[in-house]
N, CA, C and O atoms as a Maestro MAE file, in Angstrom:
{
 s_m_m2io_version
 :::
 2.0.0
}

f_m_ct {
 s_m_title
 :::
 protein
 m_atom[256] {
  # First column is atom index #
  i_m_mmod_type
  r_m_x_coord
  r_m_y_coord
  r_m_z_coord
  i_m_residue_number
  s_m_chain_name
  s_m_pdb_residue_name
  s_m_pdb_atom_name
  i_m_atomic_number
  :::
  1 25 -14.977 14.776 0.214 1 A "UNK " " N  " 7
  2 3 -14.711 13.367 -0.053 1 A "UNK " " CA " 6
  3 2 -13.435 12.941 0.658 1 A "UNK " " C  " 6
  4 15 -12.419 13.608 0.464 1 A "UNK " " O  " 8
  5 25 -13.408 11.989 1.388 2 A "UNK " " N  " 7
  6 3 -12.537 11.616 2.321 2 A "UNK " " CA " 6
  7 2 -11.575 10.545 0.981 2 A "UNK " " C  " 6
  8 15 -12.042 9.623 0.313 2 A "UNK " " O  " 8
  9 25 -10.311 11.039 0.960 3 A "UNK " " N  " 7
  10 3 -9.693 10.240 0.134 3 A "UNK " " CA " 6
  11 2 -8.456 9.658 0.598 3 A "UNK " " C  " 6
  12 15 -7.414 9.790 -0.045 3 A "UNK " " O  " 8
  13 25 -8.525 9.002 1.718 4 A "UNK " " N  " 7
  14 3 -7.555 8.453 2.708 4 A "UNK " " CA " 6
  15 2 -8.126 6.853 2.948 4 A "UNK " " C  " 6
  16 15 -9.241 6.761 3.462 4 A "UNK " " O  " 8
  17 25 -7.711 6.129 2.746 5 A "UNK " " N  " 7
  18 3 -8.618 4.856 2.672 5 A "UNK " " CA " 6
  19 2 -7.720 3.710 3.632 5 A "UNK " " C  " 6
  20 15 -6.597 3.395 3.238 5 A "UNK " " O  " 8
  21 25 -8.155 3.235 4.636 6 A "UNK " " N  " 7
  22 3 -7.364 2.203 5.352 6 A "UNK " " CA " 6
  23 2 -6.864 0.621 4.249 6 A "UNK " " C  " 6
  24 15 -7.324 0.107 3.230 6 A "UNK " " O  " 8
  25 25 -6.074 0.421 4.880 7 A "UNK " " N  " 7
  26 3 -5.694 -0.621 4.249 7 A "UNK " " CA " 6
  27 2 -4.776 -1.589 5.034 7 A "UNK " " C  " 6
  28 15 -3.746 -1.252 5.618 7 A "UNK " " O  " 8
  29 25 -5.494 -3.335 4.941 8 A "UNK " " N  " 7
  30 3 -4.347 -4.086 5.826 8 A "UNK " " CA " 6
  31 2 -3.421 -5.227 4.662 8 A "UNK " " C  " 6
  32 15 -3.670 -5.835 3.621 8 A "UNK " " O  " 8
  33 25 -2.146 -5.028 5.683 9 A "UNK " " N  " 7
  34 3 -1.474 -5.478 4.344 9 A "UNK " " CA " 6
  35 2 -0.615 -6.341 5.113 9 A "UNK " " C  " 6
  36 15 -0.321 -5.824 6.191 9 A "UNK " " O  " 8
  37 25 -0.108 -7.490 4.925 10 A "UNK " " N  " 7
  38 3 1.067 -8.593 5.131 10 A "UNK " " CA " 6
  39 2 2.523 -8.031 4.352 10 A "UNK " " C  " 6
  40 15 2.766 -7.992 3.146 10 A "UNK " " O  " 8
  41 25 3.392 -7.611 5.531 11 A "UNK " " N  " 7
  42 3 4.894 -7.132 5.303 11 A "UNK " " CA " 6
  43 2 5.713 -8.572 4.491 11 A "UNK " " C  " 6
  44 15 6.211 -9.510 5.115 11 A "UNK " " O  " 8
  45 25 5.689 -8.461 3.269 12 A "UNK " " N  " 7
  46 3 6.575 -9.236 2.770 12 A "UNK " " CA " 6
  47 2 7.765 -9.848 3.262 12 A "UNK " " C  " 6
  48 15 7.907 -11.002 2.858 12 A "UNK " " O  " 8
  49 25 8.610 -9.446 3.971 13 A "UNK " " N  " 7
  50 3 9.535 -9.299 4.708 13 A "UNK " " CA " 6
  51 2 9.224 -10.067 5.938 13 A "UNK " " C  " 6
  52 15 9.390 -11.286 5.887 13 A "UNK " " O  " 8
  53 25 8.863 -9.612 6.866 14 A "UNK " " N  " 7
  54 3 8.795 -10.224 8.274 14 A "UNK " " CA " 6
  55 2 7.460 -11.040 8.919 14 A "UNK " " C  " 6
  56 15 7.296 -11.680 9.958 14 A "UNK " " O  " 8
  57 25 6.271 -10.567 7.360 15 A "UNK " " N  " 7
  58 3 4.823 -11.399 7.270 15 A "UNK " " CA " 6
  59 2 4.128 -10.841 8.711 15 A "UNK " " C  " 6
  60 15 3.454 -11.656 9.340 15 A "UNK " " O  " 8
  61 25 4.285 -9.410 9.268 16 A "UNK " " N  " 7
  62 3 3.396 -9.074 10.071 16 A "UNK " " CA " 6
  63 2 2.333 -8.788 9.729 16 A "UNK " " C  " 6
  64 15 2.227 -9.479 8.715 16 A "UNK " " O  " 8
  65 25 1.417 -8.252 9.829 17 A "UNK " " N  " 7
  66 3 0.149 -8.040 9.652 17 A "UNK " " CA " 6
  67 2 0.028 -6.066 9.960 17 A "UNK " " C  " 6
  68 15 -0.050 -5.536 11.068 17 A "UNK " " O  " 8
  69 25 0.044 -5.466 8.820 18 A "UNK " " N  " 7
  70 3 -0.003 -3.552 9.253 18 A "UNK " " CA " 6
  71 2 -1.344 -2.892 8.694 18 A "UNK " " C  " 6
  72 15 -2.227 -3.481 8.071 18 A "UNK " " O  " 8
  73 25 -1.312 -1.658 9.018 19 A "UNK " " N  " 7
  74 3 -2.325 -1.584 8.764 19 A "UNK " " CA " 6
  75 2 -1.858 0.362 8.502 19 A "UNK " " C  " 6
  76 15 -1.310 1.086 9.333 19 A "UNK " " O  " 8
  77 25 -2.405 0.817 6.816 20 A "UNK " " N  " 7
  78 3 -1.706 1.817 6.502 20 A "UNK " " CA " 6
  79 2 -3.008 2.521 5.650 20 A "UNK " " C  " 6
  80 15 -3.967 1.973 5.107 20 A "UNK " " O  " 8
  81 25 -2.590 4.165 5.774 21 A "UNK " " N  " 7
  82 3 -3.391 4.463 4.592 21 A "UNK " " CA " 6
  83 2 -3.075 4.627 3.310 21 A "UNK " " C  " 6
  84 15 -1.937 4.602 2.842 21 A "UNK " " O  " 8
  85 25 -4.553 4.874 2.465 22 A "UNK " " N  " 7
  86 3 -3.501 5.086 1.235 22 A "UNK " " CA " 6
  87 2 -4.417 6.272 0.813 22 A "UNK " " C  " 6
  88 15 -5.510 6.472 1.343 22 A "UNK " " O  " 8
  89 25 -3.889 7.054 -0.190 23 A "UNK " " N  " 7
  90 3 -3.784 8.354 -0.785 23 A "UNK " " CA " 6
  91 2 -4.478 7.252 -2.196 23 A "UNK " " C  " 6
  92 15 -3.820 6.507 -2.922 23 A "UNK " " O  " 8
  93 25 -6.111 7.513 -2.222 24 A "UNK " " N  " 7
  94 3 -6.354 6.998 -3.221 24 A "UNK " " CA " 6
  95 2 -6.921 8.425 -4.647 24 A "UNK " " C  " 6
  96 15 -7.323 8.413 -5.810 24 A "UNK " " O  " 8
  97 25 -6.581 9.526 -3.504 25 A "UNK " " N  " 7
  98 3 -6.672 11.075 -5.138 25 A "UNK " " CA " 6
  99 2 -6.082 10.811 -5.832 25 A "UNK " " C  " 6
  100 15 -6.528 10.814 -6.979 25 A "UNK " " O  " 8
  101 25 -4.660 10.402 -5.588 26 A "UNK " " N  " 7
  102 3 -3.691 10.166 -7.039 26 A "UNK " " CA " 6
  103 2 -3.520 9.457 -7.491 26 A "UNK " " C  " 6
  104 15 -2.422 9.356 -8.038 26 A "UNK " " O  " 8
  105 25 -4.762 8.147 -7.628 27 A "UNK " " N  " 7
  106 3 -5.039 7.462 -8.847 27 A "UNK " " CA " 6
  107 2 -4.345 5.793 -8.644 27 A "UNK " " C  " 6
  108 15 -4.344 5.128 -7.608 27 A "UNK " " O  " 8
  109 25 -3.911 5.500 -9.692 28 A "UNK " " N  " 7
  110 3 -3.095 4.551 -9.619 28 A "UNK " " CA " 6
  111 2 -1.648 4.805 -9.631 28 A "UNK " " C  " 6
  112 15 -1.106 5.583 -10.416 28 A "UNK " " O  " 8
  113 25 -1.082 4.162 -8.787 29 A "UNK " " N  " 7
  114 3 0.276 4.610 -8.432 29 A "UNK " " CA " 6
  115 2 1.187 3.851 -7.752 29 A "UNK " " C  " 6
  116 15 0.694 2.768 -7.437 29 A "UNK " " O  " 8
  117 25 2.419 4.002 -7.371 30 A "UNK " " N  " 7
  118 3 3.398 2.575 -7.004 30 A "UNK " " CA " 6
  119 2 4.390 3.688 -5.922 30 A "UNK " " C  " 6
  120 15 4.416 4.911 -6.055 30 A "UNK " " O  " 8
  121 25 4.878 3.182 -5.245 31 A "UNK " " N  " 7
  122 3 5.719 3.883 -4.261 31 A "UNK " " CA " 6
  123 2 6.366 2.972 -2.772 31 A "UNK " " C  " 6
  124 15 5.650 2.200 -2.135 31 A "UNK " " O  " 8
  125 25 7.426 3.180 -2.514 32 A "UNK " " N  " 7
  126 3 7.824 2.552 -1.517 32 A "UNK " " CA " 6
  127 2 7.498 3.122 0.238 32 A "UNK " " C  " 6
  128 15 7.327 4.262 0.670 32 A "UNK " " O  " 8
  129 25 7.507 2.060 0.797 33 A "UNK " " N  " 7
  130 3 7.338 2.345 2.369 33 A "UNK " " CA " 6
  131 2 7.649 1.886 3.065 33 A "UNK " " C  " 6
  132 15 7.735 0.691 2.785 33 A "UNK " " O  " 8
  133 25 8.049 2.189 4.347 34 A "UNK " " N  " 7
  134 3 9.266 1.136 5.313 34 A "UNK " " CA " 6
  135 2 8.572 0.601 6.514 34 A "UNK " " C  " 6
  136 15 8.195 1.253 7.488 34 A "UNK " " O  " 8
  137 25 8.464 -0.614 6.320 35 A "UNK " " N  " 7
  138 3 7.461 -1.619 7.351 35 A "UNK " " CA " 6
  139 2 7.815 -0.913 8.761 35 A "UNK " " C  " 6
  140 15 8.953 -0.582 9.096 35 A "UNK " " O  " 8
  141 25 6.512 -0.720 9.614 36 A "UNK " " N  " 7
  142 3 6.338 -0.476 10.765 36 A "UNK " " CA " 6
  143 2 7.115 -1.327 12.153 36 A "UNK " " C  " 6
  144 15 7.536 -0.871 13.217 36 A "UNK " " O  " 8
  145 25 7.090 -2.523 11.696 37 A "UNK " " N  " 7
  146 3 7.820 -3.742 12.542 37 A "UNK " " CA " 6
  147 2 9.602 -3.479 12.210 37 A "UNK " " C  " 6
  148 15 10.489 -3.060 12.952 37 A "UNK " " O  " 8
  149 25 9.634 -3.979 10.619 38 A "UNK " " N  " 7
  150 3 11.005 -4.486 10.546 38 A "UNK " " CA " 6
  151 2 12.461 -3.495 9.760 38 A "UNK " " C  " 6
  152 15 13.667 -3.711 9.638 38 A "UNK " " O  " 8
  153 25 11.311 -2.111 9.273 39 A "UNK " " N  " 7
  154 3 11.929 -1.185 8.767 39 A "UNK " " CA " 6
  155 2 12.268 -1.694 7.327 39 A "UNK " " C  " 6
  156 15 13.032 -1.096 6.569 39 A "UNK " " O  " 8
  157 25 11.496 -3.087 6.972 40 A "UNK " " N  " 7
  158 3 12.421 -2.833 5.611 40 A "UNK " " CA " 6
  159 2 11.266 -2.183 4.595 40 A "UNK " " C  " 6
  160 15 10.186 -1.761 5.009 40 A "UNK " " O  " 8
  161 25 11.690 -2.175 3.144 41 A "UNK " " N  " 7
  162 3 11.027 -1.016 2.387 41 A "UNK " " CA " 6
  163 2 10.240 -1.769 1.586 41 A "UNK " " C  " 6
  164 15 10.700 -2.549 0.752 41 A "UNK " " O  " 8
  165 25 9.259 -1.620 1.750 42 A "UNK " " N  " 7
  166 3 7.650 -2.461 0.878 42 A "UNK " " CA " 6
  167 2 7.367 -1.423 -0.223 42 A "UNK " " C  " 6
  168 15 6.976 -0.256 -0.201 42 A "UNK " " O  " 8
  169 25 7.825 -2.573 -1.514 43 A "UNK " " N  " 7
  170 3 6.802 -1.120 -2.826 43 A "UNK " " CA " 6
  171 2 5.806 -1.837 -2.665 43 A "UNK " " C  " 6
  172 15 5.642 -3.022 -2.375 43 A "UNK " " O  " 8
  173 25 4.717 -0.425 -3.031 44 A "UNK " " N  " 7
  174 3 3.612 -0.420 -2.732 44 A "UNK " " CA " 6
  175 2 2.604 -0.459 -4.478 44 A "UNK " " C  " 6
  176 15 2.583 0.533 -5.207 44 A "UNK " " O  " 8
  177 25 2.111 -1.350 -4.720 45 A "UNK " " N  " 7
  178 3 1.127 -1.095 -6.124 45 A "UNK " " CA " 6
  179 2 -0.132 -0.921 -5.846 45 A "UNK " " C  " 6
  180 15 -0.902 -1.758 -5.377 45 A "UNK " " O  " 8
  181 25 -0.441 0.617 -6.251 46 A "UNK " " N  " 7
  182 3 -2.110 0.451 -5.560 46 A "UNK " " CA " 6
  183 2 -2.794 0.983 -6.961 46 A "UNK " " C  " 6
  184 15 -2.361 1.904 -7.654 46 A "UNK " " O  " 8
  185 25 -3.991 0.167 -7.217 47 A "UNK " " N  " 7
  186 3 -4.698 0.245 -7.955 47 A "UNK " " CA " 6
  187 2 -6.163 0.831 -8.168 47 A "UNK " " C  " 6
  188 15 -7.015 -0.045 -8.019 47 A "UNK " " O  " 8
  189 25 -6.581 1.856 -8.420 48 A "UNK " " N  " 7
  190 3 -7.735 2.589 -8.289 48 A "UNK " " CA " 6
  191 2 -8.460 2.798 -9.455 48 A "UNK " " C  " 6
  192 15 -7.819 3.062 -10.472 48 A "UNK " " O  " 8
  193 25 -10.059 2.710 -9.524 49 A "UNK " " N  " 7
  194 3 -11.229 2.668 -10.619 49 A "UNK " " CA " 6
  195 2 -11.323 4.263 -10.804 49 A "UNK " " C  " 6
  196 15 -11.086 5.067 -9.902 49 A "UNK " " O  " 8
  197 25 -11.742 4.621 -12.233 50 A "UNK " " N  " 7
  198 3 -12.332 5.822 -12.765 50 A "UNK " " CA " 6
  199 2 -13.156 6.469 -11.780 50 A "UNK " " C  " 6
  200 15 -13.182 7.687 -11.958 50 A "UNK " " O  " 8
  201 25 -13.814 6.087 -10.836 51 A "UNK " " N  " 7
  202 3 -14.483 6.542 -9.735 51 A "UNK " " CA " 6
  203 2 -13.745 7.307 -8.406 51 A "UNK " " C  " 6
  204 15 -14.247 8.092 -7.601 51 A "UNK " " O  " 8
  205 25 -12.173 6.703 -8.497 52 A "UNK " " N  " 7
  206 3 -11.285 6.995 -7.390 52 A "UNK " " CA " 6
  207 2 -11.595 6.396 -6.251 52 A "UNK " " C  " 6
  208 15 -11.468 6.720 -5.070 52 A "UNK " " O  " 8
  209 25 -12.117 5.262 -6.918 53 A "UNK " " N  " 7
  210 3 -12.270 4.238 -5.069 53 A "UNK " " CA " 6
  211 2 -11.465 3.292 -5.586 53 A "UNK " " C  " 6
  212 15 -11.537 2.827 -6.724 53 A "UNK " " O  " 8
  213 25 -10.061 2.780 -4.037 54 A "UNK " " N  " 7
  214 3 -9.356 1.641 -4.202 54 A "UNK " " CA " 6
  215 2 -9.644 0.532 -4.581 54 A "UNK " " C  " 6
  216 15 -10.287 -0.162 -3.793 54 A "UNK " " O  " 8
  217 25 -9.287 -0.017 -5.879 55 A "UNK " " N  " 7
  218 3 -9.537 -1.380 -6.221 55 A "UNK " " CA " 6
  219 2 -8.418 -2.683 -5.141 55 A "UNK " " C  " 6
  220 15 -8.743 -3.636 -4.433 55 A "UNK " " O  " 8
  221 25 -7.250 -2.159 -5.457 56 A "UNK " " N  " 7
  222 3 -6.468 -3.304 -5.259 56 A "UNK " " CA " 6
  223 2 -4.811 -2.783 -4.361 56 A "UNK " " C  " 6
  224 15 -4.128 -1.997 -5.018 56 A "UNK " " O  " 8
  225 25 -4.496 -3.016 -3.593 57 A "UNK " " N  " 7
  226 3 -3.242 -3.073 -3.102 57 A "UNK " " CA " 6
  227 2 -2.302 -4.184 -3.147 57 A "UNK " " C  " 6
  228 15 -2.394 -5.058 -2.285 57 A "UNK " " O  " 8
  229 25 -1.395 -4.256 -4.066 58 A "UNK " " N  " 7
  230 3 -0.249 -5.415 -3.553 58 A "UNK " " CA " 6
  231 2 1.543 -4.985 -3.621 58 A "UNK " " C  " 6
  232 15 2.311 -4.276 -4.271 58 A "UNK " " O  " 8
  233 25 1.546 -5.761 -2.704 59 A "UNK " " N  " 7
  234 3 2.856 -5.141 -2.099 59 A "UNK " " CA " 6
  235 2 3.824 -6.420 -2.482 59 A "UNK " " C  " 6
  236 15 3.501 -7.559 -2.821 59 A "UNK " " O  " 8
  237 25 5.313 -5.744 -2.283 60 A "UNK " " N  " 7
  238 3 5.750 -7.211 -2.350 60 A "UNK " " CA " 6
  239 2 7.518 -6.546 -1.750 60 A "UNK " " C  " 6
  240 15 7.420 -5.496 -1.116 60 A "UNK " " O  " 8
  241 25 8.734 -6.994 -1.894 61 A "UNK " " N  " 7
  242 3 10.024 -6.694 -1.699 61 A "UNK " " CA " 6
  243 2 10.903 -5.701 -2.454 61 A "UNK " " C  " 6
  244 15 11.007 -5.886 -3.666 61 A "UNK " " O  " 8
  245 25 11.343 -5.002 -2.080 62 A "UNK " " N  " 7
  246 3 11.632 -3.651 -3.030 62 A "UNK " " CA " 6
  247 2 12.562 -4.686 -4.158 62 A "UNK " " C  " 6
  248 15 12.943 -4.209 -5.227 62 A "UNK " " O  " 8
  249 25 12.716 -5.420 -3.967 63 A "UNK " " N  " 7
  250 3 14.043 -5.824 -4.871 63 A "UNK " " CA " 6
  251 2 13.858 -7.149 -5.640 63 A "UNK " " C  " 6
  252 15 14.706 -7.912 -6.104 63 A "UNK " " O  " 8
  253 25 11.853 -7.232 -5.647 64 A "UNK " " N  " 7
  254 3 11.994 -8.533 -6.294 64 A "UNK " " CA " 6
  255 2 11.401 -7.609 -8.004 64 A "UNK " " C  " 6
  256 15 11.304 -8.250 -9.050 64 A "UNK " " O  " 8
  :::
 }
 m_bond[255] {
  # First column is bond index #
  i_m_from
  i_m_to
  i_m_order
  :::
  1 1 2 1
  2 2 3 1
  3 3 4 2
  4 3 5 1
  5 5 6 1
  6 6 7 1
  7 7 8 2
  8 7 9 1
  9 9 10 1
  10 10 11 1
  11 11 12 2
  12 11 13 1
  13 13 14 1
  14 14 15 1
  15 15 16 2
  16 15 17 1
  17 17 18 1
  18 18 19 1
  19 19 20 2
  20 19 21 1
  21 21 22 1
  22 22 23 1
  23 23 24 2
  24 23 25 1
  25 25 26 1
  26 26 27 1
  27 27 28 2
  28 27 29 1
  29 29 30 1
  30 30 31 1
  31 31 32 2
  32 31 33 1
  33 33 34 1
  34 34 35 1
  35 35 36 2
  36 35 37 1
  37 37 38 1
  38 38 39 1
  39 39 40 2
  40 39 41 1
  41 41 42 1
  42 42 43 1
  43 43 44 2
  44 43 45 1
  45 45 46 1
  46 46 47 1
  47 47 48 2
  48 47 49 1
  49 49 50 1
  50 50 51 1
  51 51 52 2
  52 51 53 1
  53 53 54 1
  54 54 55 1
  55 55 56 2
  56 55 57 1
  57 57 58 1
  58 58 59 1
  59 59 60 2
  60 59 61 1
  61 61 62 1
  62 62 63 1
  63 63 64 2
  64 63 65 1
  65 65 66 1
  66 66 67 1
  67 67 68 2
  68 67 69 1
  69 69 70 1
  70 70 71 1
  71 71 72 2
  72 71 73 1
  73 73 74 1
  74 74 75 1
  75 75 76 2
  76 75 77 1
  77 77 78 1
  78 78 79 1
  79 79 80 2
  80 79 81 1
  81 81 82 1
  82 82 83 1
  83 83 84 2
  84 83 85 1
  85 85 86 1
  86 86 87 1
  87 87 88 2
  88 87 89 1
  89 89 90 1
  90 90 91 1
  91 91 92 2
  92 91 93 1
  93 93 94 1
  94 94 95 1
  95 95 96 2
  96 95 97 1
  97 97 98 1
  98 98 99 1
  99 99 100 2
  100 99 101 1
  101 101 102 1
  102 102 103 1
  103 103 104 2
  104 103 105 1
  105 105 106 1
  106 106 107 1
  107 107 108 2
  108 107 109 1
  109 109 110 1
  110 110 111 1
  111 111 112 2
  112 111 113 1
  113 113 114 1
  114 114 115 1
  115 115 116 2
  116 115 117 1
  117 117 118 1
  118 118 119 1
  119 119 120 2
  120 119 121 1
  121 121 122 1
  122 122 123 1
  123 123 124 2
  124 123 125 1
  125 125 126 1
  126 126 127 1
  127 127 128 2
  128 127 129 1
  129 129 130 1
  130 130 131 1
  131 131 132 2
  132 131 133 1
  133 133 134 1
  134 134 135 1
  135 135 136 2
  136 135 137 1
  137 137 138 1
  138 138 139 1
  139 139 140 2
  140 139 141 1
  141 141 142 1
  142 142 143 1
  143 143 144 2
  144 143 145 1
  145 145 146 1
  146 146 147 1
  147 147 148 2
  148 147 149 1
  149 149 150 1
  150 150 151 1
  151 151 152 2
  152 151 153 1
  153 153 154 1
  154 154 155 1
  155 155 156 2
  156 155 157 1
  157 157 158 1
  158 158 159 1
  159 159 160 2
  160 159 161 1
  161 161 162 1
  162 162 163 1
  163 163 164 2
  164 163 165 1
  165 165 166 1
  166 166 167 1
  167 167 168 2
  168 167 169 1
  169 169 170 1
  170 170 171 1
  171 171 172 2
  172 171 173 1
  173 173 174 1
  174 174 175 1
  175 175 176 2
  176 175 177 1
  177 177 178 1
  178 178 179 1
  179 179 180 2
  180 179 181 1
  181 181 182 1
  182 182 183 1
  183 183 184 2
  184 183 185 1
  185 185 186 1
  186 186 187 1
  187 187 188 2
  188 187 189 1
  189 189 190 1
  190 190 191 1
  191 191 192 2
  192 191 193 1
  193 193 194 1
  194 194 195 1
  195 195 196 2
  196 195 197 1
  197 197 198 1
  198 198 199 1
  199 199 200 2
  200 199 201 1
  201 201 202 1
  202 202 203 1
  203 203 204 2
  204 203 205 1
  205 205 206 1
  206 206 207 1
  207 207 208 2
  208 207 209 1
  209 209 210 1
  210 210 211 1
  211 211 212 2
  212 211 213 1
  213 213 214 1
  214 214 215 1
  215 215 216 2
  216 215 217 1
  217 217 218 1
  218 218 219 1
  219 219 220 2
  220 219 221 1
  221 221 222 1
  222 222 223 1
  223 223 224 2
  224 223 225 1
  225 225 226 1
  226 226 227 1
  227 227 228 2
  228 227 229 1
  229 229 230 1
  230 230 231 1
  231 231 232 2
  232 231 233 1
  233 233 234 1
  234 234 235 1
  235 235 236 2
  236 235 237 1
  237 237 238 1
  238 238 239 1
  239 239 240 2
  240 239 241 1
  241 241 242 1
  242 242 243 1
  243 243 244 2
  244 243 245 1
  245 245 246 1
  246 246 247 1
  247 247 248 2
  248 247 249 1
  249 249 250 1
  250 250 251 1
  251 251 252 2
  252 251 253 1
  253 253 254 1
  254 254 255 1
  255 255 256 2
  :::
 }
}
């Protein structure tokens, strides 16, 4: 089971457009990551079903 799942996401920060994977084995989970463009640090909320397929990604400013 391939548990690496693409994902495109709008950098809060600089509003580029990226495109990342996510580690959907470990469930639901939150973690930071540092935009590809502008280096700044995007937490990450990713949300996953009893099945272990990604429901939902939203991101937003480490500091809001």
């Amino acid at each position: 089971m391939n548990t690496l799942q693409e994902a495109t996401i709008i950098c809060p920060y600089c509003g580029e457009i990226l495109v990342t994977f996510i580690d959907n084995s470990a469930g639901n989970q939150q973690y930071i990551e540092d935009c590809q463009v502008c280096c700044c640090p995007i937490l990450f909320d990713i949300e996953v079903d009893a099945n272990g397929e990604l429901q939902q990604v939203n991101t937003r400013q480490e500091n809001e």
